[in-house]
N, C-alpha and C positions, 0 to 999 in steps of 0.2 A: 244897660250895664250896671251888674253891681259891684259893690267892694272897692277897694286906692285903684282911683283912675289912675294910676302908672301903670298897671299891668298890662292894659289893654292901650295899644299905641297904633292910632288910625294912621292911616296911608299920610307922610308926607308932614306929619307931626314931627319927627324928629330929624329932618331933612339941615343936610350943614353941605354946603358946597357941591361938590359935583355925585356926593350922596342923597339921594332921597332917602333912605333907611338907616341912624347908626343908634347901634345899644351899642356901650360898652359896659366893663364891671363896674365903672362907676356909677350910670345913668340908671343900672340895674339893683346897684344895690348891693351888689353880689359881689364874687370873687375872680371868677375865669371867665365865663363865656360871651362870645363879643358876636356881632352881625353887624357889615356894611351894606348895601347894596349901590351901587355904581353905575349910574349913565350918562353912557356918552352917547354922543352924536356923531353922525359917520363922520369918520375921519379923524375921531377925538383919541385924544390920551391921557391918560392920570398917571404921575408919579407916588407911589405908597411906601409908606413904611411899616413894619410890622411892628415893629416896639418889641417887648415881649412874652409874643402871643406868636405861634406857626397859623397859619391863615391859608383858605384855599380859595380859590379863584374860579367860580361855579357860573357859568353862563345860564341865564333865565332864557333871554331870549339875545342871538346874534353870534356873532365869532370874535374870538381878538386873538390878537399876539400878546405874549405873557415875557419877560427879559428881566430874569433875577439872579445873581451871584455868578455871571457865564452863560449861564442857561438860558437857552430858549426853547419857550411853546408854543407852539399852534395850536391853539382851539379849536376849532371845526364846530364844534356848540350847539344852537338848534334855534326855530323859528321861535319855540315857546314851549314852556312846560309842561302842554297837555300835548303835543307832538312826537317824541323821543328822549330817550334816557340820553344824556349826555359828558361828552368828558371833559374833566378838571385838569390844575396845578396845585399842588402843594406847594407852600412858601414858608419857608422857617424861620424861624425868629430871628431877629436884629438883621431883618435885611431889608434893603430897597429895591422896588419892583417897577418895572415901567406898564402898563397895559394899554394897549391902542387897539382901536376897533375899525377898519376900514369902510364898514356898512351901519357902525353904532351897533349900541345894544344894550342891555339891562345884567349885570355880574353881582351877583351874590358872593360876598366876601366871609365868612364864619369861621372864627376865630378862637383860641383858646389859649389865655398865658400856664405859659408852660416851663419848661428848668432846661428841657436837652435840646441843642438845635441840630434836627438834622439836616439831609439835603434836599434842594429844589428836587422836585418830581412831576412827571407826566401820568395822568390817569386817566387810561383808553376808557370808552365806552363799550368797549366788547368786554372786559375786564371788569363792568360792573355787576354782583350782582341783582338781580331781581327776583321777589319771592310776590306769591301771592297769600295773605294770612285772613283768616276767617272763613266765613262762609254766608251763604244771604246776603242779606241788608247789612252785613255786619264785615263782607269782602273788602279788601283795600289791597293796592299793591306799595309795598316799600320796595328801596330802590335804595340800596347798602353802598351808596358810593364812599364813606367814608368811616364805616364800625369798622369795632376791633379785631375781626376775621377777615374785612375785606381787604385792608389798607392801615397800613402803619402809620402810626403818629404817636407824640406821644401823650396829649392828654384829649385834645379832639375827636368829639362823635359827632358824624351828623350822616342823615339820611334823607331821603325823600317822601314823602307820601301820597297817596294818589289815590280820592273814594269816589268812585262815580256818584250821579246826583242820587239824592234819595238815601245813601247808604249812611252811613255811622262808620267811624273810625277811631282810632285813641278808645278799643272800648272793649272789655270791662274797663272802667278808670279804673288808675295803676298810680302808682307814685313810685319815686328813687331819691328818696331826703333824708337818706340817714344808712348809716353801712354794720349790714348785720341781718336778720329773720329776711333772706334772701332777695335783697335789696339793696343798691351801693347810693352813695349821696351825688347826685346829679342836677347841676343849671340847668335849666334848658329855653331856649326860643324856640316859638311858632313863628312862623314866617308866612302869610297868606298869599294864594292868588286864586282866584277864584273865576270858572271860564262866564263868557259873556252870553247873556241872552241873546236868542239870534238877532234880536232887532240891533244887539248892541248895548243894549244896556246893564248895567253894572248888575254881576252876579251875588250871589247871599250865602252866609255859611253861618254859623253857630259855635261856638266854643264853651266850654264850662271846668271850671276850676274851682275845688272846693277843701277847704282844708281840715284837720283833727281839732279835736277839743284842747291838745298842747298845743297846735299852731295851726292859728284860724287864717282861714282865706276863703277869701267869697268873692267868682268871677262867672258873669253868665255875660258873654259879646256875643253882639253880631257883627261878624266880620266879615270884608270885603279884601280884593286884590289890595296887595301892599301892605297891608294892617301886618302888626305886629302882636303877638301876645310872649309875656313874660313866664315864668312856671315856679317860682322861688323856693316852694317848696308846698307838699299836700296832693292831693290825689287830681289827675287830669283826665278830662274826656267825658261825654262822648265829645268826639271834634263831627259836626253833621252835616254834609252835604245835602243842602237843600232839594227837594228833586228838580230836576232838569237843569240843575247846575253843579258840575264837575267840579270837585275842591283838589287843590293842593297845600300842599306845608312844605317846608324847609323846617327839618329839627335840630338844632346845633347845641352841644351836650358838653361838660365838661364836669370836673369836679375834685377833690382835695385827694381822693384815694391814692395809696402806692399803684391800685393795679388800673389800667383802663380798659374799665369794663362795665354792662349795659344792661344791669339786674333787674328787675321793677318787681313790684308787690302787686297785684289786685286787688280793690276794693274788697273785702269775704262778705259785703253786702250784696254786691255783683257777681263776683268769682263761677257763679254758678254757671250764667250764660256759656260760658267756654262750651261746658258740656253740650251742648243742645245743638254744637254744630256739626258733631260727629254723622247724622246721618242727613245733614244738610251739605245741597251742592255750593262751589264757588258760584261767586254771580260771573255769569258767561262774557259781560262786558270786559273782563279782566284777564291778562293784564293792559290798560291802556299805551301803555309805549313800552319800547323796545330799545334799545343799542342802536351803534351806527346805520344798520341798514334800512331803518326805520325811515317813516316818511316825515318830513319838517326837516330834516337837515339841512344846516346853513354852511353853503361852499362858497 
């Protein structure tokens, strides 16, 4: 790795209590955008607070019950993230939440302070959508369970990503750090998991982050399941799944603009690549999951 070892945050580094994963805007640096991630153990429960950030309640792998402001949710969730697309809770600012797991499980909490509070929400998995972008090596599926067309909120984006082994994703590198020449100013976290070799052993990914001659950043990790990456500001990507090992991300977005919304710039060193996919097919492995009726669901 190069560049301020904060950016790049290995598995279990920033672990506080019954969190293995928390950035907030302080430990970031930054201004809005926040990621817990959450394990319990079957039968467990965590009481939370949101402070003033609306925060969603994203199952990695297992089911929970979700009981915030009246509301109750059921998760239904999923074995793991290369299994099925799965569904959420929104949670709005200045409230307490209780989350219990019957069977345990791993919850991804992504967060963003925010000014309007709205209300608790339920977000089906049939409701989500999913696209496949690129083409070749270059194929990935995102999985829009929380942008500004799929779901309301009012200053949180986050999505999912999903690049079979081999491919390249986050690419042409793009950046969102500054609002204006068709770009909005955007935090963002990486969130890694990355699938296991069969024997079991811990898989491999690559990240790169590099910034302008006004604001320099310089990040080349290798990243595994749990690792964190930071994005502060400067161009991101490729994100590379190494072959024979299936990558994921969590991307949680946020930022100062009046409007929330998901602009990005391309490298115009890169920019060109786009082209060259038009008479190229998707890669046929895609997309990897599906919605509720997908297989790995946890009942």
């Amino acid at each position: 790795m190069t560049g301020p070892p904060n950016l790049h945050l290995p598995a279990g580094t920033t672990a506080a209590g019954p969190f293995s994963t928390v950035v907030t805007p302080e430990s970031a640096g930054w201004a809005y955008s926040g990621l817990r991630v959450l394990d319990l153990p079957p039968g467990g429960a965590a009481e939370i607070a949101t402070g003033d950030a609306e925060t969603l309640v994203l199952p990695l792998s297992g089911a929970c019950a979700v009981a915030c402001d009246g509301a109750d949710f059921v998760l239904e969730g999923r074995a793991g993230v290369f299994t099925r697309v799965t569904d959420f809770a929104y949670l709005p600012r200045d409230a307490r939440a209780r989350i219990t797991s019957a069977g345990g499980g791993r919850f991804a909490l992504p967060s963003a302070r925010c000014e309007r509070r709205l209300a608790p929400r339920y977000g089906p998995a049939e409701e989500v959508p999913v696209e496949v972008r690129g083409a070749g090596r270059c194929t990935r599926q995102v999985t829009n369970f929380c942008t500004p067309e799929a779901f309301p909120a009012d200053r949180l984006i986050a999505c999912e990503v999903l690049t079979p082994g081999g491919n390249w994703s986050s690419y042409p590198p793009h950046k969102h750090d500054e609002a204006g020449d068709g770009e909005c100013a955007l935090e963002e976290i990486y969130y890694f998991e990355v699938a296991p070799a069969p024997g079991g052993g811990p898989g491999v990914a690559y990240q790169r982050v590099y910034g302008t001659a006004d604001r320099p950043v310089d990040l080349t990790a290798e990243v595994r399941g749990g690792d964190t990456v930071l994005i502060p500001h400067g161009w991101h990507g490729p994100s590379m799944a190494a072959p024979g090992y299936d990558l994921y991300y969590l991307n949680v977005m946020a930022g100062p603009g009046p409007e929330r919304a998901w602009r990005i710039r391309d490298d115009p060193a890169h920019a060109w690549v786009r082209a060259t996919w038009a008479g190229e097919p998707p890669d046929p492995r895609l997309p990897l999951t599906g919605p509720a009726g997908a297989t790995g669901a946890v009942r």
